[in-house]
C-alpha positions in Angstrom: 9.2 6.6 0.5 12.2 4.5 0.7 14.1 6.6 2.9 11.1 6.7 5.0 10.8 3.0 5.2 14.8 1.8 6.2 14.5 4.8 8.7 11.7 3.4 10.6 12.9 0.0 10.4 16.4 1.2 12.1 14.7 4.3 14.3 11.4 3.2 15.5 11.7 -0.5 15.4 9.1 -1.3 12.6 9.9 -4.8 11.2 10.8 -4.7 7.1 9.9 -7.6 5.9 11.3 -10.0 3.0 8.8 -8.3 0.3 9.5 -5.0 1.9 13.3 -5.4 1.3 12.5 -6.5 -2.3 10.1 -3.2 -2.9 13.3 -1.5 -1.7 15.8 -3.5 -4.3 13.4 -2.8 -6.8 12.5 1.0 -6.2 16.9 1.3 -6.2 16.6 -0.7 -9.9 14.2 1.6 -11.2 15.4 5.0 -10.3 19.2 3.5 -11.5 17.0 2.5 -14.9 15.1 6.2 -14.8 18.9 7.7 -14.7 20.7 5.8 -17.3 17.9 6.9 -19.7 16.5 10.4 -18.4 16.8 13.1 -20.9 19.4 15.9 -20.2 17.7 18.8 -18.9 17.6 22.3 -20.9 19.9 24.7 -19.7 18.4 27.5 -18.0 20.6 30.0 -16.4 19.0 33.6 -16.2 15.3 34.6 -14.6 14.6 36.0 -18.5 15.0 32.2 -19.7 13.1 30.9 -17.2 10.4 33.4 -17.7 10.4 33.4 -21.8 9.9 29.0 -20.9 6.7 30.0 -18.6 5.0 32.5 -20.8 5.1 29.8 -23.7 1.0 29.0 -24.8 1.9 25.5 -24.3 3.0 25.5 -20.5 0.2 28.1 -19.9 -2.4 26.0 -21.4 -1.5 23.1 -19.5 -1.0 25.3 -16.1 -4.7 27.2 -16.9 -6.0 23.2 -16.9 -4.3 22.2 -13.5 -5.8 25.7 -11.4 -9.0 24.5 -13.2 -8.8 21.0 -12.1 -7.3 22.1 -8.8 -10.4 24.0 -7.9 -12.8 21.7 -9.3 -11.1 19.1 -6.8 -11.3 21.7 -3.7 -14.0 23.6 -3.9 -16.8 20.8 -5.3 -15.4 17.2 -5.0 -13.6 17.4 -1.7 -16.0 18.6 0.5 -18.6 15.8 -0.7 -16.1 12.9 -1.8 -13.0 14.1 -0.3 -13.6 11.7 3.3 -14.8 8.4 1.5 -12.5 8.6 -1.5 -8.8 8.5 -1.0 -7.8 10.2 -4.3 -9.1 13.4 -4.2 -6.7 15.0 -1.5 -3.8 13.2 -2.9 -5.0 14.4 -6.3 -5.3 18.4 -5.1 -1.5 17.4 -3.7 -0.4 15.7 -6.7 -1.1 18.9 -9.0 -0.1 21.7 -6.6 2.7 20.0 -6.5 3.7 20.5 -10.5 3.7 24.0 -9.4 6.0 24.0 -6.1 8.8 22.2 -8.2 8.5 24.7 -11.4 9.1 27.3 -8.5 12.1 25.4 -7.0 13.4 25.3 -10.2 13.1 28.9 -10.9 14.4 29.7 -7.7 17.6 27.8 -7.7 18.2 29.6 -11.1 17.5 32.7 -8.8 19.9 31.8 -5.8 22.6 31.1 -8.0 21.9 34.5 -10.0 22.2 36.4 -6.3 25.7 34.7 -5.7 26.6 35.8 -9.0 25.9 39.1 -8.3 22.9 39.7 -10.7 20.1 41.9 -9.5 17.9 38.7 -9.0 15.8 40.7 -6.2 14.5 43.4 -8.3 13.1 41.0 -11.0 9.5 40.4 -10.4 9.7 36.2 -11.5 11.6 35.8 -8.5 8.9 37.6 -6.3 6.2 35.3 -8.2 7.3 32.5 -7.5 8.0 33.0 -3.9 4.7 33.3 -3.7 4.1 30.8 -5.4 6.1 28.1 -3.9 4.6 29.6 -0.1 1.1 28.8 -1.3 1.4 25.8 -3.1 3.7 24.0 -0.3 0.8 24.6 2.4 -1.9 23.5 0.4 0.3 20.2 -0.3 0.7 20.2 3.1 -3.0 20.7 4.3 -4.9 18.1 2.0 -2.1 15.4 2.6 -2.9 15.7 6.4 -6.2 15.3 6.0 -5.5 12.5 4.0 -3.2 10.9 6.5 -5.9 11.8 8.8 -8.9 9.8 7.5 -6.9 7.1 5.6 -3.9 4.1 6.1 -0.8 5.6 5.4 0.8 2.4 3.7 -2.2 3.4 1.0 -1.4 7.4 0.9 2.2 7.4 0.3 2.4 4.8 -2.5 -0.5 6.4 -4.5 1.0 10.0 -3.8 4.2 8.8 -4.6 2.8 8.1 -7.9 0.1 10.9 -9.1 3.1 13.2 -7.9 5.9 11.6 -9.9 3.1 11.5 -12.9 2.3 14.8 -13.0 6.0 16.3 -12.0 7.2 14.4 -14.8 4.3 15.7 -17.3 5.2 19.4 -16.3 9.0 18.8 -16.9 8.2 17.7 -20.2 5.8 20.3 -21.1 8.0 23.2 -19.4 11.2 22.5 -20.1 10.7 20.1 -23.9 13.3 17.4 -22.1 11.6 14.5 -24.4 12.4 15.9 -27.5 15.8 14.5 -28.3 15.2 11.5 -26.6 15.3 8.0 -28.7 13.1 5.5 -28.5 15.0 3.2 -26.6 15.6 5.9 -24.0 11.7 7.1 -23.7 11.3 3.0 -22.8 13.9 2.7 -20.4 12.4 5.9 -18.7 8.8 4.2 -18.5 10.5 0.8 -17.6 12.3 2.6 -14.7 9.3 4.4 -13.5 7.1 1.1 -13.7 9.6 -0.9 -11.9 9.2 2.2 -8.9 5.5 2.1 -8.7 5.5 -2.0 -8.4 8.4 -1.4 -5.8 6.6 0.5 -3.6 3.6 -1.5 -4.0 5.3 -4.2 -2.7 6.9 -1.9 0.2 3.2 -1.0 1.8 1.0 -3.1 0.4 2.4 -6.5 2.0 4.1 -4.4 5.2 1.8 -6.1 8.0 2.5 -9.4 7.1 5.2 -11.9 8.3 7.2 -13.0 5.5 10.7 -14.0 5.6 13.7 -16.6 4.5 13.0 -18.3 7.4 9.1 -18.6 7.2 8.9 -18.8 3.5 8.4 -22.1 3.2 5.4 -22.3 5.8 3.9 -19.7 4.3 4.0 -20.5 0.5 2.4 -24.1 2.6 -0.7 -22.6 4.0 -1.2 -20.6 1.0 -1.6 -23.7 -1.2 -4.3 -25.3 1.1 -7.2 -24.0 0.3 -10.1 -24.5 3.0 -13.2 -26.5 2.3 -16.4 -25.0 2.0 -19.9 -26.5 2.8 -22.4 -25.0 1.0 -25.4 -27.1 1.7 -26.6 -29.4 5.0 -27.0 -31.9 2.2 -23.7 -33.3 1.8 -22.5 -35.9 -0.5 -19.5 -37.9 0.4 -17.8 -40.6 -1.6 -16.7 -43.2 0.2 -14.3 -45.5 -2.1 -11.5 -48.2 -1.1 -8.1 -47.2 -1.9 -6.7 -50.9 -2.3 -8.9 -51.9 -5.2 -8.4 -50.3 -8.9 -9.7 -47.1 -10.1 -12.0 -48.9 -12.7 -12.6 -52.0 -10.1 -13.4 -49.9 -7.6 -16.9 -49.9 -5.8 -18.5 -46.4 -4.8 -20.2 -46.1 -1.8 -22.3 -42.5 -1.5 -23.9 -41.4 1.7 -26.0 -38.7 2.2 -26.2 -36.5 5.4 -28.9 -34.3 6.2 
């Protein structure tokens, strides 16, 4: 999303903006935040490891819920909500998704076991997940077009962004046990960090079509203070008072219009 943003503003001209810049500043603050205090990941160097960590009830409990959710999502809710509500593509994206990057995973551990000269090729994980990475990348791919197709795309890619980092960050958790050492003060710098994403890239789309900068700020902090007035009746009373005599002194004239 960030990338995504400067890119457009240096390669196709798009204008950022003075809250867009901030988004950016603050999406940079909250993944520095998310660093300092993420939890070391769990070494997993061998296929057998990998599989012994995805055969565990836990992870296959909580990967039997996301197929079931998954299908409820495709096969009922998106044909009859799926053009009127923006969630439920990006949702069907959001938890594929849990499963393309538990296969990247697997299959980095797999790429380095080939260069290492293990038989990584006759192991049927790799296979699986091959498969499994194919499958779940072009469904990603398929229901966030749609999305893109129906809906605003300063909408899609903020709330993707943010069901996918929820749910990537649940499976890591859940897979891999990351959170288990981690102190308190490190499991509240991670949800700072993340929180101080999600408000950055608010501020990145939400506010992108409006003309807001150092130079305009003024004027526009102006006309946001005048509020117009509203007539809600054809009968209209006006107060008609002299300024040079006191408040208390002060005669009130009242004319009605109608």
């Amino acid at each position: 999303v960030l990338c995504s943003a400067i890119l457009s503003s240096y390669l196709l001209g798009e204008r950022l903006n003075l809250l867009g810049k901030l988004g950016c500043m603050l999406s940079l603050v909250g993944s520095t935040v998310m660093v300092i205090h993420a939890p070391e990941d769990e070494e997993v160097t061998t296929l057998d490891e990998m599989w012994s960590k995805l055969k565990e009830p836990g992870f296959l409990t909580y990967a039997a819920i996301l197929l079931a959710v998954c299908f409820l999502l495709i096969f009922y809710l998106a044909p009859r909500y799926g053009q009127s509500n923006i969630l439920i593509y990006l949702t069907i994206c959001s938890v594929i998704g849990a499963f393309s990057v538990s296969s990247v995973k697997g299959l980095g551990i797999a790429i380095k076991g080939f260069f290492a000269g293990r038989p990584v090729l006759q192991h049927p994980l790799t296979w699986i997940l091959v498969v499994t990475l194919v499958a779940s990348i072009t469904t990603q791919i398929n229901y966030l077009n749609k999305s893109l197709d129906i809906f605003n795309t300063s909408l899609v890619f903020p709330i993707y962004y943010v069901l996918f980092t929820t749910i990537v960050i649940t499976t890591s958790i859940i897979l891999f046990k990351e959170w288990v050492t981690m102190t308190v003060v490190d499991i509240i710098g991670t949800v700072c960090g993340f929180l101080t994403i999600i408000l950055g890239v608010f501020l990145l789309h939400a506010f992108k079509d409006m003309d807001v900068g150092l130079g305009n700020l003024p004027q526009v902090l102006q006309s946001g203070q005048q509020a117009p007035v509203t007539r809600d009746d054809k009968n209209i009373l006006i107060e008609v008072d002299n300024s040079s005599i006191a408040p208390e002194d002060r005669p009130k004239v009242f004319m009605i219009y109608t």
